[in-house]
C-alpha positions in Angstrom: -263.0 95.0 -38.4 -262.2 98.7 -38.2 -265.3 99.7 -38.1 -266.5 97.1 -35.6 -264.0 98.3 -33.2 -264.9 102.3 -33.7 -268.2 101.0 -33.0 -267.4 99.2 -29.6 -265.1 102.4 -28.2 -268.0 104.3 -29.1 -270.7 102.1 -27.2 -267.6 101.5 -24.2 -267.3 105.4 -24.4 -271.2 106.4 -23.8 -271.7 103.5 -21.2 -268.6 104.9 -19.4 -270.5 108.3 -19.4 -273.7 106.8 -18.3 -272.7 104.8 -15.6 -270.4 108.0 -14.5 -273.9 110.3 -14.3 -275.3 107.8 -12.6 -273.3 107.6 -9.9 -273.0 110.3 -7.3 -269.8 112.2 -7.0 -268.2 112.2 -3.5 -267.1 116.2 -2.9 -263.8 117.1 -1.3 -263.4 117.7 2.3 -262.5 121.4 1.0 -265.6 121.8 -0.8 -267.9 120.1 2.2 -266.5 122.3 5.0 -266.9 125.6 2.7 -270.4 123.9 2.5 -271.2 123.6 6.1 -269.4 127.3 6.9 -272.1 128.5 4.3 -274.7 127.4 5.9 -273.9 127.4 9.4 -273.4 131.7 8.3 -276.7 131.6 6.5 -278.6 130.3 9.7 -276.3 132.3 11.9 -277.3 135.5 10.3 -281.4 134.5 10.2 -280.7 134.2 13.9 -279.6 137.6 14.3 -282.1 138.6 12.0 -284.7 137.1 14.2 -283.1 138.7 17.8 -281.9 142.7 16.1 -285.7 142.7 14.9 -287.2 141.4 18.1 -285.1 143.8 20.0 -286.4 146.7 17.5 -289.5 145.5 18.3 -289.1 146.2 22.2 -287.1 148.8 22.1 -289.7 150.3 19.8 -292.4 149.5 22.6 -290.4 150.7 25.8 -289.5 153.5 23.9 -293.4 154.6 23.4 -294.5 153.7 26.7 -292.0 156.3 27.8 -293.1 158.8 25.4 -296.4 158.0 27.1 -295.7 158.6 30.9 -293.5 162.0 29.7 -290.2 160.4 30.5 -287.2 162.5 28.2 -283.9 161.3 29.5 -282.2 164.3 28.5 -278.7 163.6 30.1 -279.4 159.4 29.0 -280.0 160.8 25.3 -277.0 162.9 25.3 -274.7 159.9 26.3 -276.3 158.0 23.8 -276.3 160.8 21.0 -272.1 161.1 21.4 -271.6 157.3 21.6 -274.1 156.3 18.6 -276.4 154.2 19.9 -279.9 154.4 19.4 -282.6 155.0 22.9 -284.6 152.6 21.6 -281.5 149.5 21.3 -280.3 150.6 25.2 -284.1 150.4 26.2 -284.4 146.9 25.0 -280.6 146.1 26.2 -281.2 147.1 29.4 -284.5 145.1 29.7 -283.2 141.5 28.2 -280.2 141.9 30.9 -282.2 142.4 33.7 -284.3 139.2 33.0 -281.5 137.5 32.1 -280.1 138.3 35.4 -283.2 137.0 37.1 -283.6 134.2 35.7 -280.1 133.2 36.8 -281.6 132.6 40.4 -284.1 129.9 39.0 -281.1 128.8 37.1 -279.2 128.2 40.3 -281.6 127.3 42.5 -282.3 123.6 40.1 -278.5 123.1 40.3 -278.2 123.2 44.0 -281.3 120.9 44.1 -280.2 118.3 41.4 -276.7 118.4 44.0 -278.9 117.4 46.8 -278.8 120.7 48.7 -281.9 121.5 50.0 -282.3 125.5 49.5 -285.4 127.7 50.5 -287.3 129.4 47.6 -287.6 133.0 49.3 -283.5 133.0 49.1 -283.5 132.4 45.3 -285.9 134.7 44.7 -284.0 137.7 46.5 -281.3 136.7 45.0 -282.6 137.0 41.4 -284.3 140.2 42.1 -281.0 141.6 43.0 -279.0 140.1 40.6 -281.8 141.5 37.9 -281.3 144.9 39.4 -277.4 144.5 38.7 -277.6 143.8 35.5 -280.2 146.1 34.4 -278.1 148.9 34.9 -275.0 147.3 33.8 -275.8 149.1 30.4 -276.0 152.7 32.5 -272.4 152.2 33.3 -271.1 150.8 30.0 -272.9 154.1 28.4 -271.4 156.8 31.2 -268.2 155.6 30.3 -268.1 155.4 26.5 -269.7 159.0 26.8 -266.9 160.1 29.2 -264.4 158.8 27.0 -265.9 160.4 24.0 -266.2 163.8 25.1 -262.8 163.7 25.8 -261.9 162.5 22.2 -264.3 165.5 21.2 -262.1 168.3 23.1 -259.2 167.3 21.9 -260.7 166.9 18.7 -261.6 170.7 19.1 -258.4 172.3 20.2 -257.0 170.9 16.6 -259.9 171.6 14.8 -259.4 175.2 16.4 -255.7 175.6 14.7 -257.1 174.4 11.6 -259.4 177.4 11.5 -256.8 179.8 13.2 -254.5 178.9 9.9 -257.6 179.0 7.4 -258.5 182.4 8.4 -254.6 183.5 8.6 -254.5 182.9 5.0 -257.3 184.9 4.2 -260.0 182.8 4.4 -263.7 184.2 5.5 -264.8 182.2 8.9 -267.7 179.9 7.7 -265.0 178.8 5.1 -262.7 178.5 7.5 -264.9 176.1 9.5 -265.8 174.1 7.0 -262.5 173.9 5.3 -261.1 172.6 8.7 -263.4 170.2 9.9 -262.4 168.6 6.1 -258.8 167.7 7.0 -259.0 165.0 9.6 -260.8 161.7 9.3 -261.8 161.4 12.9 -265.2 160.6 14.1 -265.6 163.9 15.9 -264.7 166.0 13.2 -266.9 163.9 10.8 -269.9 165.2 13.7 -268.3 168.7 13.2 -268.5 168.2 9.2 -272.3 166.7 8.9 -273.2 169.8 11.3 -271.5 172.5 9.2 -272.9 170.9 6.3 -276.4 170.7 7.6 -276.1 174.5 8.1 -275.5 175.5 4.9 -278.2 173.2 4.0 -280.6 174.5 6.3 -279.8 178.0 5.7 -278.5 178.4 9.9 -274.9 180.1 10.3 -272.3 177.4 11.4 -271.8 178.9 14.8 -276.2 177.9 15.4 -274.5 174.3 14.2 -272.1 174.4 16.7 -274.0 175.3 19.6 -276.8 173.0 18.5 -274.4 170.0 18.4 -272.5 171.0 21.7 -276.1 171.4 23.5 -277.1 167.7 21.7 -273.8 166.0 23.1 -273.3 168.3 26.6 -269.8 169.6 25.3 -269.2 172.6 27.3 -266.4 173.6 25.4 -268.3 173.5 21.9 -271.1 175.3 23.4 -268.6 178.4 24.4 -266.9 178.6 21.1 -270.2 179.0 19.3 -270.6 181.8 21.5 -267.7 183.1 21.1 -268.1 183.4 17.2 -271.3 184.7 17.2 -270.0 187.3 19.1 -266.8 188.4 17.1 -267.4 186.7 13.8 -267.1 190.1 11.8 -263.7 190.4 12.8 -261.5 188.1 11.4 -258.6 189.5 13.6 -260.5 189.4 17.1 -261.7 185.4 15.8 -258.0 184.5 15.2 -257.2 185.6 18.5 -259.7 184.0 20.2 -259.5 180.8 18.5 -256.0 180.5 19.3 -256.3 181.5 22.9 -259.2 178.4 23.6 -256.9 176.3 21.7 -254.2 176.7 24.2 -256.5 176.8 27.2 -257.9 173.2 25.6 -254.4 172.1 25.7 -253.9 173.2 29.3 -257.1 171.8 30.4 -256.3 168.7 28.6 -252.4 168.3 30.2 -254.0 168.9 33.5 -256.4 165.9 33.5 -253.5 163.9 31.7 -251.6 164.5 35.2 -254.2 164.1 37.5 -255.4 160.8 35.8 -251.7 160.1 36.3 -251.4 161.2 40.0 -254.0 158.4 40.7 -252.5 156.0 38.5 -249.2 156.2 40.9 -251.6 156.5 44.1 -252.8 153.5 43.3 -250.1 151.6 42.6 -248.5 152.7 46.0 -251.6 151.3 47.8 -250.9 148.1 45.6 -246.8 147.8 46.8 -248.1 148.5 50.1 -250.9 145.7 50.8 -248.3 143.3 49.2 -245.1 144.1 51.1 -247.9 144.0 54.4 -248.9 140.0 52.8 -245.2 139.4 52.9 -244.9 140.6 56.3 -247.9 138.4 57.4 -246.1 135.4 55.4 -243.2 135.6 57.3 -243.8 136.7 60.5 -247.0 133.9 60.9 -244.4 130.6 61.7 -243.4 132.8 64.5 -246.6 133.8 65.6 -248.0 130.1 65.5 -244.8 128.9 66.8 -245.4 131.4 69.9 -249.0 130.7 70.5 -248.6 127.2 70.5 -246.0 127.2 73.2 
């Protein structure tokens, strides 16, 4: 009897088992949604895949053709050296945007039909012309301004970075040391430029103030430009390098507090010339019952 029923728990156990592998196992709704976010990222990052190496592709062909017609862009590639971005990604930016922008006439021009407006072709096609003309220099303004803002991160990256070496070389310090010991304390991104182009020099065998100059004439930073200048002129006196150091540092600051005001001076202008167009809509406001009131009698 015993062993009859060890033998029927054993048969009820491994037909249990088998009918449990047979049949499929519904997942949790946690597990399916982590599913469907895994894949929706996997196809999500093929597609990018797909558009950053179709836009290498054409950037990598505009770029050539304006090797070919002698085109250099120096003040273009100087915006785009400070900001990070590569010629070849704004060539292809800029290109995509414009078509995109014409193609918004077509776009418009089937709505306003499937509406029932009847709308001539020529004004469509003016329309996208100019609207592809917007939007293909939409990326020239985007640049000019990151590039403005950044070289105004850079100087007042450089009046600190000046007091850094103005304290390295007060405590004894020779200048290239001094340099390179100071563009080491801060974590910014200009000083991290200042720090791969010091470090290139030693590399390269060039004195730091050649690395300075070369990266102030690579990202149009007057002020960078000067103080390379500057050292290669008195860089065998430690005194008369102090003393100028600290003296651009303070003219930096000056420079720096005077644009500070004037961006505020125009930050109140404008906000005058706000207050005044809405007290004159108030005015209208009120003064229209009259007016109608008036003109009607």
């Amino acid at each position: 009897m015993t062993v009859a029923l060890a033998a029927g728990a054993v048969a009820g156990l491994g037909l249990f088992l088998l009918i449990f592998a047979l049949v499929p196992g519904r997942a949790s709704l946690a597990r399916q949604v982590a599913a469907f976010d895994a894949e929706h990222r996997s196809t999500r990052r093929a597609q990018e895949g797909r558009e950053r190496q179709f836009g290498r592709w054409l950037g990598r062909l505009l770029a050539a053709f304006c090797a070919e017609q002698g085109w250099e862009f120096p003040s273009l590639r100087a915006n785009l050296s400070i900001i990070g971005k590569s010629f070849e990604n704004y060539l292809a930016t800029k290109v995509l945007l414009g078509l995109f922008g014409f193609l918004l006439a077509p776009l418009l021009l089937l709505l306003l039909t499937l509406a029932g407006f009847h709308v001539p072709f020529v004004i469509p096609l003016w329309l996208g012309l100019a609207l592809g003309g917007a939007f293909c220099f939409l990326p020239d303004l985007e640049v000019r301004q990151q590039a403005e803002a950044r070289r105004r991160d850079f100087r007042h990256a450089i009046g600190a970075f000046l007091d850094l070496v103005s304290m390295n070389l007060s405590g004894g310090r020779g200048v290239p040391e001094a340099l390179l010991t100071a563009s080491e304390i801060g974590s910014g991104w200009a000083l991290w430029r200042l720090r791969d182009a010091l470090a290139n020099a030693r590399i390269t065998g060039q004195t730091p103030w050649q690395a300075l100059g070369a990266l102030g004439a690579e990202v149009r930073v007057e002020e960078l430009r000067d103080l390379a200048a500057a050292l290669s002129l008195v860089a065998d006196d430690g005194a008369k390098v102090r003393e100028s150091l600290t003296a651009r540092a303070a003219s930096l600051r000056r420079r720096e507090l005077a644009d500070l005001e004037g961006q505020a001076g125009e930050k109140s202008q404008s906000m005058l010339v706000a207050q005044m167009l809405l007290c004159a809509g108030f005015l209208i406001f009120l003064t229209y019952p009259v007016v109608g009131v008036l003109l009607g009698t």
